[in-house]
N, C-alpha and C positions, 0 to 999 in steps of 0.2 A: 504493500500500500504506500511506503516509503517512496517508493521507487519512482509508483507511478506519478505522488505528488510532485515527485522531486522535476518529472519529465516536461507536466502540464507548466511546472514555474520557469523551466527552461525555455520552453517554448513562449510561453508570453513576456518573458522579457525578452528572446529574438525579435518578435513581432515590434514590439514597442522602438526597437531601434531603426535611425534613420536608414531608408533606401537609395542605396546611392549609382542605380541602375541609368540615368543620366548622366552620369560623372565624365568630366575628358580629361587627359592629360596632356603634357608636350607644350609643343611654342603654340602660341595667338598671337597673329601679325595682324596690328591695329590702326589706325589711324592716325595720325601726329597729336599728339595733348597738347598743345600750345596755351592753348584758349581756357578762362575757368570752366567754359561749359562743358570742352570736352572731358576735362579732367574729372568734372562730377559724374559724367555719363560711361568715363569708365570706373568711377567708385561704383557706381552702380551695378554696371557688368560683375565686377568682380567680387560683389555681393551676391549678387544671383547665382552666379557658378560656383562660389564658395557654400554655398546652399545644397548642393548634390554632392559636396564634398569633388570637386574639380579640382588639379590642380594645371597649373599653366603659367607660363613663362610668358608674358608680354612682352612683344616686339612693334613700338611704333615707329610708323613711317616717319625719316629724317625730315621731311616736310608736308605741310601743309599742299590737299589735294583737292582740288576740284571733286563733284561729287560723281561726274562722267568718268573722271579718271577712276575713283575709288571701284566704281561697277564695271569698268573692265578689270581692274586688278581681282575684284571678288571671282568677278566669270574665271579669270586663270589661274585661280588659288592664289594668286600673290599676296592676297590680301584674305583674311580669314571672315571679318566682321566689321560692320561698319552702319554708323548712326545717320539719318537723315529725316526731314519731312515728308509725308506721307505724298505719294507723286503713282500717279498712273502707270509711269515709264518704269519707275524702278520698281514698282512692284510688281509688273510686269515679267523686267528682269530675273531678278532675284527674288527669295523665298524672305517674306518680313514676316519678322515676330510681333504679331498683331495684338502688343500691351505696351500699350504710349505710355515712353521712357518719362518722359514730366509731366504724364496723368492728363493732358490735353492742356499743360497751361498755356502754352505757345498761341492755343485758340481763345484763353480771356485776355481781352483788350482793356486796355486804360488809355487814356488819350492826354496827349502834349498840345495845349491850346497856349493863344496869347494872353502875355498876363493883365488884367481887365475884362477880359472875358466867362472869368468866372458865373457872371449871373447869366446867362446866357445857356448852361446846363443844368442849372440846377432845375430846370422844369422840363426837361427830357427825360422821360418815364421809360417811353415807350419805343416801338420802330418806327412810326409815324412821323412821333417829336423828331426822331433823328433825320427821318428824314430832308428836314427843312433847313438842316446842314449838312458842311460840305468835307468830304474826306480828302486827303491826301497820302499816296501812295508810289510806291515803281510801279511802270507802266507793264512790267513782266511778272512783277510779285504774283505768286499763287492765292494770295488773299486777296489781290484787288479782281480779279473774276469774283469770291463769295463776297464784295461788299457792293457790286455792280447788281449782282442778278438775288439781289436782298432790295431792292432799289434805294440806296444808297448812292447818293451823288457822290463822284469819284473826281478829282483833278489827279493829272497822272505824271509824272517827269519819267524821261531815261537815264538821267543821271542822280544817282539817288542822294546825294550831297546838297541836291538843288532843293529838297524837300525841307532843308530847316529854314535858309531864307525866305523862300516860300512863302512857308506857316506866317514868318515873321512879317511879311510886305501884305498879308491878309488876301494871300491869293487863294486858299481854302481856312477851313475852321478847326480844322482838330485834324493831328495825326496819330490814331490808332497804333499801339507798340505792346508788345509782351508785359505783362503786368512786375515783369524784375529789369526793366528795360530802362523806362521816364527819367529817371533822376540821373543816373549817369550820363546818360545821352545831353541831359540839360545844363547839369555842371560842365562839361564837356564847352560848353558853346556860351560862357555867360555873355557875352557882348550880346547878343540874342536875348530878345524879355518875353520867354516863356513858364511855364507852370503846369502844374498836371491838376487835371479836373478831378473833382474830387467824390461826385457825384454819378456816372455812369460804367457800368462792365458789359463790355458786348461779346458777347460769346458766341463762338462757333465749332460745331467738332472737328480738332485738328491734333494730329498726333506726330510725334517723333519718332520712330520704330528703330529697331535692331535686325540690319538685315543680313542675310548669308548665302554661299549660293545656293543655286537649290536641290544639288544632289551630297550637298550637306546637312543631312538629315541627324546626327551624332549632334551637332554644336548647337542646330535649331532646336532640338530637343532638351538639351542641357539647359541651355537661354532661358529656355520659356516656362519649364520647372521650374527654375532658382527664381526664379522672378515671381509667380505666383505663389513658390512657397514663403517670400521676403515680403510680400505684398500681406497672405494669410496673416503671419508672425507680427506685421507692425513695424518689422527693421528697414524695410522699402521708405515708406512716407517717413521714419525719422530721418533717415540720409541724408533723404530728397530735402522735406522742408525745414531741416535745421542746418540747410548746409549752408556756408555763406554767402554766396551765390542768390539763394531767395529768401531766408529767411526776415534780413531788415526789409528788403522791396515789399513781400508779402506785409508787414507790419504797419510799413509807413499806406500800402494799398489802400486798407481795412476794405477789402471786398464785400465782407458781410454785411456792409454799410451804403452798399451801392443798389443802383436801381439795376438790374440785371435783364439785359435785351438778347434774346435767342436769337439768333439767323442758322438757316441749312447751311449746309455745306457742298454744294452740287456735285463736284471731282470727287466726294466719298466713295470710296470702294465699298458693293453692298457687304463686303466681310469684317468691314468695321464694327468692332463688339461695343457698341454705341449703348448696348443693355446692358453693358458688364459695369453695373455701378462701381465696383472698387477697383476700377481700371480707370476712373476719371476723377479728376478734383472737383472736392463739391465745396462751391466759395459762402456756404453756409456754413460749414466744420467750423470748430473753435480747434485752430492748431498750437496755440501756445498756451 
């Protein structure tokens, strides 16, 4: 009777230990880190795959790549993995791990308006209100298609530098930016008298993905376990939103404080897991 206890407690402490049938090992040829954002995006990776118990050498690229360059190097193995926004073509190409890396914050807006302009939003609720102002955008941007056919009046330049004098000469009224975006970009430019509105978030579903080629089914599979399981656990969103990167942007935002305007997304891939609530940031949460 001993014995058999002894078997059934064997067996459920096997059970109870993690599975690490995802797991990879060896080199990971990455992307250049240069940037804070890339560098959180591979804290993140290497959260996820440390989740399946992965282990792996990172090898980033000596420089910074174009993202056409990156999707040939994926197609030829030269490149293992690699981050981008969510694109028809690339997903096309390559096989994308469909759990947005920044939870979709890339799709809430905050907008950089001139300063005096503030009363001027504070009665924009709705898509309506917004409509009777004007955006500014590049004229190739992937979001100025979702703020055009949202009917959203769009002014458009090619050269994207041209977009803050612009703002400033009151050639449109607000320029729409990543909600950890505004303040830098405005320090950046004090001779320019702008300010971030304090009263609107316009949202759209838009994702950053993790993508690989596509008969790389080993690393897709790794990826996207450790990511759902970091996501389960709670260790995902503290990375992500205590990293310094978004945590004071998120603060100084106060999202939770805004009037929150939905628009579609049209270029949405219908495999966008648009239902998978804890796959997206909800700017109702209290995160601190």
């Amino acid at each position: 009777m001993k014995l058999i206890a002894t078997f059934v407690l064997l067996i459920t402490l096997l059970s109870s230990l993690p599975v690490f049938s995802q797991s990879i090992t060896g080199e990971l040829n990455i992307p250049n880190l240069d940037t804070e954002k890339d560098k959180l995006i591979h804290q993140l990776l290497d959260l996820a795959l440390s989740k399946t118990g992965s282990n792996v050498e990172y090898i980033a690229q000596p420089n910074q790549l174009s993202a056409g360059r990156l999707v040939e190097r994926i197609e030829s193995n030269k490149v293992d993995v690699f981050w981008a926004g969510m694109s028809p073509e690339v997903e096309e190409a390559l096989a994308p791990i469909r759990i947005p890396i920044f939870k979709g914050l890339l799709g809430h807006r905050i907008f950089v308006i001139r300063r005096g302009d503030e009363h001027r939003f504070k009665s924009v609720k709705t898509l309506s209100d917004l409509q009777h102002l004007s955006a500014g955008q590049g004229r190739f941007w992937g979001d100025t298609d979702i703020l055009q056919k949202a009917g959203l009046p769009v002014t458009t330049t090619v050269k994207d530098a041209n977009l803050w004098p612009m703002l400033d000469g009151g050639r449109f009224d607000y320029f729409p930016l990543a909600v950890h975006e505004p303040w830098s970009e405005i320090d950046a430019r004090p001779d320019l008298d702008l300010t971030v509105d304090s009263n609107v978030l316009l949202v759209y579903p838009f994702a950053m993905y993790f993508y690989v080629n596509k008969n790389n089914t080993e690393l897709y599979k790794a990826i996207e376990t450790g990511m759902n399981i970091a996501i389960e656990d709670g260790s995902y969103d503290k990375m992500l939103f205590k990293s310094s990167m978004l945590k004071d942007a998120l603060v100084r935002a106060k999202v939770a404080d805004r009037a929150v305007i939905r628009i579609a997304n049209p270029a949405m891939h219908p495999d966008t897991p648009v239902d998978v609530a804890k796959y997206w940031f909800d700017p109702t949460a209290k995160l601190f």
